[in-house]
C-alpha positions as CSV (number, residue, x, y, z in Angstrom):
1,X,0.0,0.0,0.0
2,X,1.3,3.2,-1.3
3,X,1.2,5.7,1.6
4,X,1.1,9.6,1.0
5,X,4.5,11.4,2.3
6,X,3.8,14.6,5.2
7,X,4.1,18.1,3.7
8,X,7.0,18.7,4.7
9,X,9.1,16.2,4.0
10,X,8.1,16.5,0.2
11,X,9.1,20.6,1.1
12,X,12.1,19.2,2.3
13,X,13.2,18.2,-1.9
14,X,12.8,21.9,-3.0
15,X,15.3,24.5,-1.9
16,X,13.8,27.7,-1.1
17,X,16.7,29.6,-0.4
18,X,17.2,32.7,-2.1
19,X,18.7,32.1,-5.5
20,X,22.7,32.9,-5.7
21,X,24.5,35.5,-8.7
22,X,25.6,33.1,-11.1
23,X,28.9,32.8,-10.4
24,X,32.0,34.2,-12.8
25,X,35.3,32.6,-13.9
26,X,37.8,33.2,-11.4
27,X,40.2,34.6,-13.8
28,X,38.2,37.6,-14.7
29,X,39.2,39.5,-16.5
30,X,39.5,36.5,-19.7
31,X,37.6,34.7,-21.5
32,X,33.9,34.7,-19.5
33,X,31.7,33.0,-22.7
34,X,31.5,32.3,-25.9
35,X,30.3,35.8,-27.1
36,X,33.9,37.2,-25.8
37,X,35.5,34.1,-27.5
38,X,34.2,34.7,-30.7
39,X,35.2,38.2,-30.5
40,X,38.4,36.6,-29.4
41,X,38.6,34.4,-32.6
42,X,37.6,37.1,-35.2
43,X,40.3,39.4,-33.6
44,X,43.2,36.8,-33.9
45,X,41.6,35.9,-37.8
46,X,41.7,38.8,-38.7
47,X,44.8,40.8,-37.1
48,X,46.8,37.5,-36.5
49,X,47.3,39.3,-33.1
50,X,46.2,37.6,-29.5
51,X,43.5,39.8,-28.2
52,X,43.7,40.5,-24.8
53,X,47.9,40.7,-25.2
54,X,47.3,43.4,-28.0
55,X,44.8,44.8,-25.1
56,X,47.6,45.2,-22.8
57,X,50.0,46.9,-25.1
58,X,47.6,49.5,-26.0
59,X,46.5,50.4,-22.3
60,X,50.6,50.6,-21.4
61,X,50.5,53.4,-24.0
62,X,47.0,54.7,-22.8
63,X,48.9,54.3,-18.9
64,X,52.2,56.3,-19.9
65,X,50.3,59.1,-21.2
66,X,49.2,59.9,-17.9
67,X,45.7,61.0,-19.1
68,X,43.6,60.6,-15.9
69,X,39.6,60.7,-17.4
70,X,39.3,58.5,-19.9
71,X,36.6,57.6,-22.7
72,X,36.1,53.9,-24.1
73,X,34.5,54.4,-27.4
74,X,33.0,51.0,-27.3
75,X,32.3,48.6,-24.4
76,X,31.6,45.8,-26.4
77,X,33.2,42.9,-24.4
78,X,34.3,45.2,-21.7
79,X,37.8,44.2,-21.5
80,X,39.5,46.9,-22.6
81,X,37.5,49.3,-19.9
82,X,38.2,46.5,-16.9
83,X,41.7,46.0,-18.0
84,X,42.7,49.7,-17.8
85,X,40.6,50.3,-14.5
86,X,41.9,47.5,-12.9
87,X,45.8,48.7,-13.6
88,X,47.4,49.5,-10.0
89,X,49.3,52.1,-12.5
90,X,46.3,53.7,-13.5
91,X,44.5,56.3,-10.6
92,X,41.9,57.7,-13.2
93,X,38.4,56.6,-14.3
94,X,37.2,55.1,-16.9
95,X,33.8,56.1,-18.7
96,X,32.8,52.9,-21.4
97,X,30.2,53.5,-23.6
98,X,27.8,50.7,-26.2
99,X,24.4,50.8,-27.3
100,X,24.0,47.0,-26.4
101,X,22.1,47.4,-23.0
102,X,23.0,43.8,-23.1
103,X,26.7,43.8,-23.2
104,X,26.4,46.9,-21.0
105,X,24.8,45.1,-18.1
106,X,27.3,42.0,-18.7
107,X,30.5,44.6,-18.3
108,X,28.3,46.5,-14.9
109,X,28.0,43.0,-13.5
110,X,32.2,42.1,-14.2
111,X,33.0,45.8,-12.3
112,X,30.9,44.6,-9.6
113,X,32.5,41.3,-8.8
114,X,36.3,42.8,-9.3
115,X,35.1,45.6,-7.2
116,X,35.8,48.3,-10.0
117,X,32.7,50.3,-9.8
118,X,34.5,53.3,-8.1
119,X,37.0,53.4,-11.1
120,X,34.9,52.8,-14.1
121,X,31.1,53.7,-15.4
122,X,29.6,51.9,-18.2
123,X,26.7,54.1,-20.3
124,X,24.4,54.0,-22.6
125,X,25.5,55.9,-26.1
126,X,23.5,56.0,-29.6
127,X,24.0,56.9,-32.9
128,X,27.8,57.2,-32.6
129,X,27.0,60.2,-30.5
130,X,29.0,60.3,-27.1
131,X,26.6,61.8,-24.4
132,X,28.8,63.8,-22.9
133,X,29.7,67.4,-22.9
134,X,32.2,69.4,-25.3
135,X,36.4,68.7,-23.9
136,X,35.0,65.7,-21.2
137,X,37.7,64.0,-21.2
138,X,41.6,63.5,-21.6
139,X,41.7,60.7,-23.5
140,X,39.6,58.5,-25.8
141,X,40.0,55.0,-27.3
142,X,38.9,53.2,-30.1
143,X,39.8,49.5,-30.3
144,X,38.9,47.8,-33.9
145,X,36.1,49.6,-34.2
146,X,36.9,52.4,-36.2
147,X,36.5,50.4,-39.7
148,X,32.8,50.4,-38.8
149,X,31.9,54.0,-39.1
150,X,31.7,56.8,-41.4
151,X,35.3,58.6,-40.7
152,X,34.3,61.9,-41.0
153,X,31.4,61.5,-38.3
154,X,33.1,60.0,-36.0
155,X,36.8,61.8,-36.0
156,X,34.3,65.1,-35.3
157,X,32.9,63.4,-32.5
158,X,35.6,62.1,-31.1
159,X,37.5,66.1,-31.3
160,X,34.2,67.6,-29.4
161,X,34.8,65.2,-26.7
162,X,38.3,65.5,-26.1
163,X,40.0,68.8,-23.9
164,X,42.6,70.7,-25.5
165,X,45.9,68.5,-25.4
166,X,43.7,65.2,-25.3
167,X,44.7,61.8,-27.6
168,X,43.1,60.0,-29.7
169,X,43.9,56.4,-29.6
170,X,42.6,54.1,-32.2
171,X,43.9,50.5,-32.4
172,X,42.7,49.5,-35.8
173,X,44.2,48.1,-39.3
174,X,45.9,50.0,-41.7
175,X,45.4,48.5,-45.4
176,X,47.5,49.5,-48.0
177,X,45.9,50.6,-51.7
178,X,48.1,48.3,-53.8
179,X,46.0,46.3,-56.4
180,X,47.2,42.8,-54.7
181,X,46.0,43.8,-50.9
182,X,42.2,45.3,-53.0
183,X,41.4,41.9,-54.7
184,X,42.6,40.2,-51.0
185,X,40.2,42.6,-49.7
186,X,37.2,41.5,-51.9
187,X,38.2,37.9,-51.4
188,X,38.3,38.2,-47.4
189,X,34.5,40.3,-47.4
190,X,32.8,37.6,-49.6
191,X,34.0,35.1,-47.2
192,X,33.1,37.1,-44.0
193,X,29.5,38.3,-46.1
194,X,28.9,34.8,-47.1
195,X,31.3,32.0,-45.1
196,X,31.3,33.4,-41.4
197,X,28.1,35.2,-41.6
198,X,29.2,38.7,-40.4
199,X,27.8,41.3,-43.4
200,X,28.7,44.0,-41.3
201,X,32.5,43.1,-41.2
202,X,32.5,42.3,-45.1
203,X,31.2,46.5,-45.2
204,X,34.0,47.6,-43.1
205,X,36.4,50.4,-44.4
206,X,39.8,50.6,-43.9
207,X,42.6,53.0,-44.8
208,X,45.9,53.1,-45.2
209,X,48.9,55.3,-43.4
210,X,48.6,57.9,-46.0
211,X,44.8,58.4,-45.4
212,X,44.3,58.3,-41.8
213,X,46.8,60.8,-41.6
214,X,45.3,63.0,-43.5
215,X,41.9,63.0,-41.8
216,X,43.0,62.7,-38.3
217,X,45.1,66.7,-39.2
218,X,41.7,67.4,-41.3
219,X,39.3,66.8,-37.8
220,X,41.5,69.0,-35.8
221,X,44.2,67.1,-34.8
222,X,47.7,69.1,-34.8
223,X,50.1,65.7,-34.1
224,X,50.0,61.7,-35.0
225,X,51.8,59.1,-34.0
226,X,51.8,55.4,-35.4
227,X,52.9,52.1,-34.3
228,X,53.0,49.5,-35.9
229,X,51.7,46.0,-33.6
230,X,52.9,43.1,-35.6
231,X,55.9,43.6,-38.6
232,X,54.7,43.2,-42.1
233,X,55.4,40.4,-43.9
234,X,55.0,42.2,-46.9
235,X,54.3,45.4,-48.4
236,X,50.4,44.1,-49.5
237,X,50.0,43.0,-45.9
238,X,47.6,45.3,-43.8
239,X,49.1,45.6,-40.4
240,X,47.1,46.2,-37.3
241,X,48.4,49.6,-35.8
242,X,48.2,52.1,-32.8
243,X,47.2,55.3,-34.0
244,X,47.9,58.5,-31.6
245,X,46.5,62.0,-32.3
246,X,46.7,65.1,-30.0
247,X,44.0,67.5,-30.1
């Protein structure tokens, strides 16, 4: 005979404790999921550079400057913001900006569990329009995302947001215009259109050194400095570079 169990033992198999933050890798700030992997993966496909190593190279530049109030362009997988804030070399702040309430949330919850929140604020931004006043801040980044927006738009923007003496630091390719790296161009955005999926990559722009020069001192900018990342292997190659301007 099949007898009926009390209340509360059958309670007893539930667990009505209140539920626990899912926890984080310990490691923070690395690879957290397979969003920031993939991100990982198109970086080193398409650079041939290790992402979070190419992070830390451009944040010692971003450190030695000594620029205190700092502007990331684009949160995205929030490294680049938590990196730099969490520098014992770095006393600033860091203001990090997406349009991705998703990934914004994501890189709010990372500051809270490496008890960054003092050091770095994550907004909302749309449009490609920073929401901040005119000379915020002493320093502004850009890390391989520049490709993906109209130049002229966004070199103005990035001028109105930066104080007199400010940097711009974008981390991005530089292409060169011979006729062998164009047709390797075309070849790479049919794959990334068609293969991989990614139509807005196969739409990117890129320049070369000649170019960006140009329309960084067109926007306002009275000095550049480049740096080349990773040596060419040859003069078609595009080579993923540091890019320094001062306002």
């Amino acid at each position: 005979m099949k007898t009926e169990q009390p209340a509360s033992e059958i309670q007893k198999k539930f667990d009505f404790s209140p539920p626990r933050p899912r926890p984080f890798l310990t490691n923070l700030p690395a690879r957290i999921d397979t969003y920031e992997e993939g991100v990982a993966g198109f970086f080193r496909w398409r650079t041939g550079l290790e992402y979070y190593a190419t992070i830390d190279q451009v944040l010692d530049f971003v450190i030695n400057t000594r620029r205190m109030k700092v502007v990331d362009l684009l949160t995205d997988t929030g490294t680049l913001a938590l990196r730099l804030a969490g520098r014992k070399a770095f006393p600033g702040r860091v203001y990090s900006f997406d349009d991705n309430v998703t990934l914004l949330e994501r890189a709010r919850q990372r500051a809270r569990h490496m008890n960054l929140e003092r050091s770095i604020e994550f907004r909302s931004s749309e449009n490609a329009v920073i929401p901040v006043a005119d000379g915020f801040c002493e320093l502004a980044i850009s890390f391989f995302d520049f490709h993906r927006h109209p130049a002229k738009q966004f070199l103005t923007e990035a001028v109105r947001i930066l104080a007199p003496e400010g940097h711009l630091i974008l981390a991005e390719m530089l292409e060169p215009k011979s006729a062998k790296n164009i047709w390797k161009t075309a070849l790479r955005n049919f794959e990334l259109r068609w293969l991989k999926k990614n139509p807005a990559e196969s739409q990117a722009v890129y320049y070369d050194k000649e170019e960006i020069i140009r329309m960084l001192f067109e926007s306002g900018f009275r000095q550049v400095i480049i740096q080349e990342l990773k040596r060419s292997s040859s003069p078609h190659e595009g080579v993923f570079s540091l890019i320094a301007a001062t306002k």
